[in-house]
RODO-2510 file (C-alpha; in nm, 4 decimals, decimal comma):
residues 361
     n   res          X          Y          Z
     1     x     9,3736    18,5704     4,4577
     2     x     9,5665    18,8858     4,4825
     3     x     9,4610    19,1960     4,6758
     4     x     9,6173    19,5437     4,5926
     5     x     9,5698    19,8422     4,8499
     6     x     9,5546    20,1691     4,7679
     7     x     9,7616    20,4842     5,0093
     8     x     9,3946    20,5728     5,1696
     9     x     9,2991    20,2335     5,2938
    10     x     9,6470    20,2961     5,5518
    11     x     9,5426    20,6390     5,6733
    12     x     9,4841    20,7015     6,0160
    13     x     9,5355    20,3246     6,1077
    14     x     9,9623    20,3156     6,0191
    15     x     9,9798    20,0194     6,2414
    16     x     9,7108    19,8090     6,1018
    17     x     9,5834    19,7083     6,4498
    18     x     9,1704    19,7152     6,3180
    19     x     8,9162    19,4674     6,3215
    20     x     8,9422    19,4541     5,8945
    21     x     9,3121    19,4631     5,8946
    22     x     9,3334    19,1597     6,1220
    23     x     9,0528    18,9347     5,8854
    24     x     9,3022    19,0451     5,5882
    25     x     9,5698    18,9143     5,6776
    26     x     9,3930    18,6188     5,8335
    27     x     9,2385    18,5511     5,5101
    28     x     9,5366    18,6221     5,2870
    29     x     9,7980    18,4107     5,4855
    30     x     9,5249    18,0878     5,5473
    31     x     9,4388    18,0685     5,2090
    32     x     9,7464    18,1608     5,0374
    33     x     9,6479    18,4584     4,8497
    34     x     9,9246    18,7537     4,7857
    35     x     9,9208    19,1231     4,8787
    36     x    10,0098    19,3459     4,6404
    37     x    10,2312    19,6136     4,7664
    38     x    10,2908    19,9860     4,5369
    39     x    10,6312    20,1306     4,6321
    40     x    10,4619    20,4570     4,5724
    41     x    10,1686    20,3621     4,8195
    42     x    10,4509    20,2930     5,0515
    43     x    10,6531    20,6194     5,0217
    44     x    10,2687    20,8382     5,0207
    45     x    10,2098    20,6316     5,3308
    46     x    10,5036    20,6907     5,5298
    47     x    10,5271    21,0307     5,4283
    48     x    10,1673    21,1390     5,5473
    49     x    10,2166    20,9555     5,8748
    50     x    10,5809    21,1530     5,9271
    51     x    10,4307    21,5081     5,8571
    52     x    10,1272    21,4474     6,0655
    53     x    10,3906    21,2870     6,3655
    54     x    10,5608    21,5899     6,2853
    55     x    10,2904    21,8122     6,3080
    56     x    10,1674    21,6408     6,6655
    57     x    10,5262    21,7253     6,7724
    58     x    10,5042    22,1123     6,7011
    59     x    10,1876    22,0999     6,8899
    60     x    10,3361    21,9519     7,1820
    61     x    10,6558    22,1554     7,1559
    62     x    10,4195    22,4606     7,1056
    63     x    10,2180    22,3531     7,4397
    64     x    10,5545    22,2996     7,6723
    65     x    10,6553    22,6942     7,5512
    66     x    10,3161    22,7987     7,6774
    67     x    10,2899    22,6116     7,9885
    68     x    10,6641    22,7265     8,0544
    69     x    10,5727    23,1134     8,0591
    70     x    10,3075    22,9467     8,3415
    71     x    10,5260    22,7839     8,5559
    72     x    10,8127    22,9548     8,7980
    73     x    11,0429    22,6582     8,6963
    74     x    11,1611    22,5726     8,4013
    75     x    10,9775    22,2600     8,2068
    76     x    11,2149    21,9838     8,0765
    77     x    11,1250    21,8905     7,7549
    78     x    11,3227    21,6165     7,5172
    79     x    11,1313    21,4797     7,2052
    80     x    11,4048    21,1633     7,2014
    81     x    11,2202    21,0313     7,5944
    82     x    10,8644    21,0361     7,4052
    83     x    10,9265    20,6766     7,2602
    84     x    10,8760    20,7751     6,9061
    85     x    10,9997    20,4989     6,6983
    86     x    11,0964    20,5235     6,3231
    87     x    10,8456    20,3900     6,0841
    88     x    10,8653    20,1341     5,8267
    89     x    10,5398    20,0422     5,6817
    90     x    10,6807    19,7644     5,4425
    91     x    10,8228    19,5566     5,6963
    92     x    10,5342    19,6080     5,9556
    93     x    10,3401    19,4718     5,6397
    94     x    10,5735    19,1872     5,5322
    95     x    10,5895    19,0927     5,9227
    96     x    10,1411    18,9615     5,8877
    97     x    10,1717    18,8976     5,5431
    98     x    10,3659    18,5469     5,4205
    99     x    10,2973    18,6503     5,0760
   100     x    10,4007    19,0212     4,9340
   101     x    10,4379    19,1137     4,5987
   102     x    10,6417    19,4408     4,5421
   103     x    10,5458    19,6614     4,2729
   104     x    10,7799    20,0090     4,1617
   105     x    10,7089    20,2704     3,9105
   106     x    11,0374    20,3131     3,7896
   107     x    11,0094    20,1598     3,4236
   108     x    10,6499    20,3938     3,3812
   109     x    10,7215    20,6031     3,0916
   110     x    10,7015    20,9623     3,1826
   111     x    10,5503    21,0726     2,8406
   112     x    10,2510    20,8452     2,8899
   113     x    10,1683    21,0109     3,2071
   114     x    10,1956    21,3881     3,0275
   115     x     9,9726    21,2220     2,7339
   116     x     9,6836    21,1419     3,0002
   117     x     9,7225    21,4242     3,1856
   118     x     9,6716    21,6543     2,8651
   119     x     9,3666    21,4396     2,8151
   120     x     9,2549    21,4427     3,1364
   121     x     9,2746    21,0774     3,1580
   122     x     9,1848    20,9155     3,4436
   123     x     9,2863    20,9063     3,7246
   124     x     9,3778    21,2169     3,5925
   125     x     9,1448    21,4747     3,6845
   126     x     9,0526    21,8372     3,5596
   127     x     9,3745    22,0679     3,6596
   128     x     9,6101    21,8095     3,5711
   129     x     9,5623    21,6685     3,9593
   130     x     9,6247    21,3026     3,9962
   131     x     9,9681    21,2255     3,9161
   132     x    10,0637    20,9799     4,1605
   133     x     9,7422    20,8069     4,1374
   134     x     9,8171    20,7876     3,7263
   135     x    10,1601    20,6283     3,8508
   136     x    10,0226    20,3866     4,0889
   137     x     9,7404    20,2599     3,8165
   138     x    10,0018    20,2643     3,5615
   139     x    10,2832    20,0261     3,7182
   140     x     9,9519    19,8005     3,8574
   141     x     9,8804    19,7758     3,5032
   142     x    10,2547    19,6940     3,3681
   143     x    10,2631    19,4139     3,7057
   144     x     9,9197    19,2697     3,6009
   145     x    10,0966    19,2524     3,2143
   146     x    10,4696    19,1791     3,2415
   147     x    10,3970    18,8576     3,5133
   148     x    10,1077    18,7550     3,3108
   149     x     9,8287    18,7665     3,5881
   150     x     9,5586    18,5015     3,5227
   151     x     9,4310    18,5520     3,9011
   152     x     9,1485    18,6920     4,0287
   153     x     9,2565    19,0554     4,1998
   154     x     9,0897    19,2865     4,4194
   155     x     9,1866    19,6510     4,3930
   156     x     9,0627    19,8244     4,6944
   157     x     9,0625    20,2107     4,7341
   158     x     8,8636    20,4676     4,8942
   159     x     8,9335    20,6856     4,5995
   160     x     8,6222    20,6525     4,4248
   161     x     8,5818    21,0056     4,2038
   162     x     8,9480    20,9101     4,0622
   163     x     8,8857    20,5162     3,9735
   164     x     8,5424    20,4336     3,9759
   165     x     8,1620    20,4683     3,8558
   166     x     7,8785    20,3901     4,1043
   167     x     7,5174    20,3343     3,9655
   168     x     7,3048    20,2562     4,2874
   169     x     7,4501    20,0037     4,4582
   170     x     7,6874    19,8832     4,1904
   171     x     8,0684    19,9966     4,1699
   172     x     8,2923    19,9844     3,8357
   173     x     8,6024    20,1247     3,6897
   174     x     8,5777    20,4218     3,4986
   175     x     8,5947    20,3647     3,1052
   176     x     8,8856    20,5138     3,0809
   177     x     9,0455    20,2411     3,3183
   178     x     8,8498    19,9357     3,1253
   179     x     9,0132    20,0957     2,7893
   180     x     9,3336    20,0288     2,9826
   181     x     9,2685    19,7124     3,0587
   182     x     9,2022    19,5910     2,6519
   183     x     9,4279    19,8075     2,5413
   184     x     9,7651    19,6588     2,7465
   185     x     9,6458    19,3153     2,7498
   186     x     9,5622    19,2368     3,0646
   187     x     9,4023    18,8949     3,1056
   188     x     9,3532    18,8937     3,5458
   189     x     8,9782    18,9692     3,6410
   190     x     9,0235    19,3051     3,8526
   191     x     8,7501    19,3555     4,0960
   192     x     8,6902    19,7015     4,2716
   193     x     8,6188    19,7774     4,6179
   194     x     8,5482    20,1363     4,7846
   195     x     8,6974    19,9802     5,1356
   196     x     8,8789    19,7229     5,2801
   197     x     8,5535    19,7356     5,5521
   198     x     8,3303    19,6587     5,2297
   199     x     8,5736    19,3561     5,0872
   200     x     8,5615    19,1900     5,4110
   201     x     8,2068    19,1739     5,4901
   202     x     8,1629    19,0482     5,1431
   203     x     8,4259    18,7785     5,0595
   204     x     8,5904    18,7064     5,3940
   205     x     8,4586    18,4137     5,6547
   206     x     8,4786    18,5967     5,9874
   207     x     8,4547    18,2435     6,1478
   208     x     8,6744    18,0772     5,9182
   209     x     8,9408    18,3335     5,9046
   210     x     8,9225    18,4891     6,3273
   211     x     9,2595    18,3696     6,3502
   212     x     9,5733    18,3419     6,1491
   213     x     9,6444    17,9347     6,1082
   214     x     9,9693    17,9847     5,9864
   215     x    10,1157    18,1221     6,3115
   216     x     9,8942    17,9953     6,5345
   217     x    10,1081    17,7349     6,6674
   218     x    10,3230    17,9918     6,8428
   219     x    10,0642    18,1556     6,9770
   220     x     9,9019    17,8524     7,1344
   221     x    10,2190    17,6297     7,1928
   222     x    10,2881    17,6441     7,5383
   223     x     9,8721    17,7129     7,6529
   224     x     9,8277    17,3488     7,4723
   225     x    10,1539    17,2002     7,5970
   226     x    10,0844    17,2283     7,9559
   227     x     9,6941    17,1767     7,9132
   228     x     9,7955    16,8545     7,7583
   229     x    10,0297    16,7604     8,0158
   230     x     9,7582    16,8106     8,2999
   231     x     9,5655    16,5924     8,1359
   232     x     9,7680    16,3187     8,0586
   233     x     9,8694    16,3164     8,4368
   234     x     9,4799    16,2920     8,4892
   235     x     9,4297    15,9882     8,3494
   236     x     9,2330    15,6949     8,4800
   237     x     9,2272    15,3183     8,4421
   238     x     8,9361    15,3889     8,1620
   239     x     9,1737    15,6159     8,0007
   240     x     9,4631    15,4419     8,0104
   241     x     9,3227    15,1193     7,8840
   242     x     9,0969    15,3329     7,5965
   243     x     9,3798    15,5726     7,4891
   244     x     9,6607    15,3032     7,5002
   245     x     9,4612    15,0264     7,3325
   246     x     9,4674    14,7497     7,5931
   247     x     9,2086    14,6643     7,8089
   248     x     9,4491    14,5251     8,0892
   249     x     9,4668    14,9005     8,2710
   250     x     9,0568    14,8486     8,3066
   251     x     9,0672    14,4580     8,3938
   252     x     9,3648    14,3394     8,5750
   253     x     9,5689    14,6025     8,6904
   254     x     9,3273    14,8507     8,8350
   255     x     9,5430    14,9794     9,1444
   256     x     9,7480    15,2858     8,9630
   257     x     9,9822    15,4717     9,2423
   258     x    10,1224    15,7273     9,0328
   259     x    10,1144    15,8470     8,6694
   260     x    10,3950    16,0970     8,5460
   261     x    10,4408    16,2494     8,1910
   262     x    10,7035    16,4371     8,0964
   263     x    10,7263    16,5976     7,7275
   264     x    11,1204    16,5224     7,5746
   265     x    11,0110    16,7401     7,2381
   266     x    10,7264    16,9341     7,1852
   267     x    10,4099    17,0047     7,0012
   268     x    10,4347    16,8613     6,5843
   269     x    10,1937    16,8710     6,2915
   270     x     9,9505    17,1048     6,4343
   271     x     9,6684    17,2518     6,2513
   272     x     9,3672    17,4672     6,2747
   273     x     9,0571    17,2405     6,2112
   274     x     8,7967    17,5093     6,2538
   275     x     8,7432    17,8245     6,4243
   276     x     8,4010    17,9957     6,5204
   277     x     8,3259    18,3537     6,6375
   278     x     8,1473    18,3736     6,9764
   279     x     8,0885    18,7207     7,0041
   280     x     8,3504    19,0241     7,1699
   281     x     8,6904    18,9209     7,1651
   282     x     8,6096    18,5466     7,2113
   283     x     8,7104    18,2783     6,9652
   284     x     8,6344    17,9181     6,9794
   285     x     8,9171    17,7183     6,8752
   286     x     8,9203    17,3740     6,7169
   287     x     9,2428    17,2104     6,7356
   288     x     9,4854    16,8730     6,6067
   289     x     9,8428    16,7917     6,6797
   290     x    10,0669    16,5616     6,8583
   291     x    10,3289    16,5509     7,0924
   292     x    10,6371    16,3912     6,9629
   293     x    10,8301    16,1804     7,2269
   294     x    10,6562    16,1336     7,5237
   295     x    10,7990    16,0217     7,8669
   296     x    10,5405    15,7517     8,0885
   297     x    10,5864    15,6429     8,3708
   298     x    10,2969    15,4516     8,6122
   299     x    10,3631    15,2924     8,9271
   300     x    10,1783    15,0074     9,0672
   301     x    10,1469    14,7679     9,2986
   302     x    10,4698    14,5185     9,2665
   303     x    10,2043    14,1879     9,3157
   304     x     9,9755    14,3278     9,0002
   305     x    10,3183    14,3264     8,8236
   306     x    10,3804    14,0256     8,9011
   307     x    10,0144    13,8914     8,8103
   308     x    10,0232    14,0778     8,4708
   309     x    10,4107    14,0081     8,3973
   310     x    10,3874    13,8805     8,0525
   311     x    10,1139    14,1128     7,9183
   312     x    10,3051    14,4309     8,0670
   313     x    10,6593    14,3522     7,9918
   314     x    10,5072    14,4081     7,5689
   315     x    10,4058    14,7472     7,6645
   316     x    10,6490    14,8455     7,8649
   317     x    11,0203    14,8667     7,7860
   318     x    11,1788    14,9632     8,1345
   319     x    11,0548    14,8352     8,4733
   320     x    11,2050    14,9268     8,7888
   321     x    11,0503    14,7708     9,1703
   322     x    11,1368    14,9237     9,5488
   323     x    10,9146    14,8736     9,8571
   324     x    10,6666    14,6694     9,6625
   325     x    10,6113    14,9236     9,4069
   326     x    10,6723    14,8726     9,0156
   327     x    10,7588    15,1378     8,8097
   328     x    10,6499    15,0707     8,4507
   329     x    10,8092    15,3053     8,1443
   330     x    10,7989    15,3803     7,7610
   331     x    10,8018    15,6377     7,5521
   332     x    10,4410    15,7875     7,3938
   333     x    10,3463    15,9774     7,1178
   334     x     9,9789    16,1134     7,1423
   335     x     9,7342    16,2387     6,8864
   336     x     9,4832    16,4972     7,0025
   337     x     9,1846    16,6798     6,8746
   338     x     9,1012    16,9585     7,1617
   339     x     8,8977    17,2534     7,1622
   340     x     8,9315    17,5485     7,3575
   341     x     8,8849    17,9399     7,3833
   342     x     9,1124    18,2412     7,2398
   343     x     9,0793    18,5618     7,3506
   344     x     9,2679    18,7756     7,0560
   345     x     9,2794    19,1030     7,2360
   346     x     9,4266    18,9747     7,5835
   347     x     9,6229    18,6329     7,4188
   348     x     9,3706    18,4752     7,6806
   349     x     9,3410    18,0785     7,6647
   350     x     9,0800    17,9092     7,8339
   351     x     8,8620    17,6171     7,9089
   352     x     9,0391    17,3416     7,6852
   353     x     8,8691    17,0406     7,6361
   354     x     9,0128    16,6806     7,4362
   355     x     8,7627    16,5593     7,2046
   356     x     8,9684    16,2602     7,0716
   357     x     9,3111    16,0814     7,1174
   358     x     9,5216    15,8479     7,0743
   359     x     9,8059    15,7129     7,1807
   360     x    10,0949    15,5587     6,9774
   361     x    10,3569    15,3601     7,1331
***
């Protein structure tokens, strides 16, 4: 699937930081869709967002003159300490998106837009209004033909009057746009929407998609690195004789001292086996990975060494005794499947809890 979106579903959210913005990009990047990107929807963005910054800046400007003729002292004003940052909505985009396809309007021929604005083509409207609209359907069109779409794609705008009919509860392109659509060829199934709000609640798993899998793994690396650790450390004879394979931890050598891990790589293969809404900010988190190259090391009593010699000398590689203590070592590599919870809006982890896992030697 590929989603185009149009200058209006930007406004007044620049940043993309909303609830629908974050289940896009969830959805596009764990499934592997694309997001179509207009270079003209890009330049109409940024420029709206510039005048209106520009506009909030006149009004503050405009406020410091009129609380200076207030005040006895004079009120230091510099625009440059206010923090405002330059904006570049194509990167911000291509920084949540893995997948962006770039379209310009550069090879749009300029006498097809005069021939449907003389007939009021649209998105052409009465008073020859909708010019950059006519550009932005236009080089959709050309993309959809020239890379030979076969893909379902969602074309979501807010701009209804200019691109759509609605009869009740039922939304499709103007004729003049389903012409287009015969008449250039274009063999993709386009599917409207009147806002990205509307897509989402209608094609887009909340649960599935409340977090991005793709770059998940940095977000929960070093949470499910030390939770692992802990418990690792934790383990009992039970433990040690289910997770390792061999009952002699439960039945012979019962008397553990100490048990230290320490983690010589890190966190491999992990994946996002299901996630699940709990209401607020809250997301439970089903997890698998495993922790390549593991450190062990148990100490027990030097006389259970001795008892057990044979059958602990195949697990362990490196044994070391002082003051009637045996130090036993290998190296580990443990599978887990863990669940846990993810706040989104404070990067809170919480409560993590192993559901299964084993332990290669």
């Amino acid at each position: 699937m590929k989603i185009f979106v149009d200058t209006n579903i930007f406004y007044n959210d620049w940043f993309m930081r909303n609830a629908n913005f974050k289940y896009l990009f969830h959805f596009l990047n764990n499934e592997g869709h694309s997001l179509i990107v207009s270079d003209l929807v890009i330049q109409e963005s940024e420029n709206i967002r510039n005048r209106e910054l520009s506009e909030a800046l006149h009004e503050i400007n405009s406020g410091i003159k009129k609380a200076q003729k207030l005040n006895s002292s004079k009120l230091e004003y510099y625009e440059d300490d206010l923090g405002v940052k330059s904006y570049d909505l194509l990167s911000i985009i291509k920084s949540r998106a893995e997948n962006v396809e770039e379209i310009g309007y550069e090879n749009i021929s300029h006498s097809e837009v005069v021939s449907r604005a003389l007939k009021n083509k649209k998105p052409f409207l009465d008073g020859e209004k909708g010019y950059r609209d006519t550009l932005i359907w236009l080089s959709f069109i050309d993309y959809l033909v020239n890379k030979n779409i076969n893909d379902d794609v969602v074309f979501i705008t807010q701009n209804k009057s200019d691109f759509f009919r609605k009869k009740k509860d039922f939304i499709s392109f103007h004729p003049d746009l389903v012409a287009d659509f015969a008449e250039k060829g274009v063999k993709a199934k386009v599917v409207p929407f009147t806002s990205l709000f509307d897509f989402i609640n209608r094609r887009v798993d909340k649960d599935k998609h409340a977090i991005d899998h793709y770059n998940s793994e940095a977000v929960f690396e070093e949470f499910i690195e030390n939770s692992s650790i802990s418990f690792l450390n934790e383990m009992s004879n039970f433990g040690l004789a289910n997770y390792l394979g061999d009952s002699i931890f439960e039945n012979k050598v019962r008397d553990i001292i100490a048990l230290r891990v320490e983690m010589l790589e890190g966190v491999e293969d992990a994946e996002v086996i299901s996630t699940r809404s709990l209401g607020g900010h809250d997301i439970y988190v089903s997890y698998s990975y495993n922790l390549r190259r593991m450190f062990l090391e148990i100490d027990i009593p030097e006389i259970d060494y001795a008892m057990n010699k044979y059958e602990l000398d195949k697990i362990f590689y490196d044994i070391e005794i002082n003051s009637g203590v045996a130090t036993l070592e290998c190296l580990i590599r443990p599978y887990f499947e863990v669940s846990f919870i993810y706040n989104d809006k404070d990067d809170e982890l919480k409560n993590f809890e192993v559901a299964n896992l084993r332990i290669r030697r």
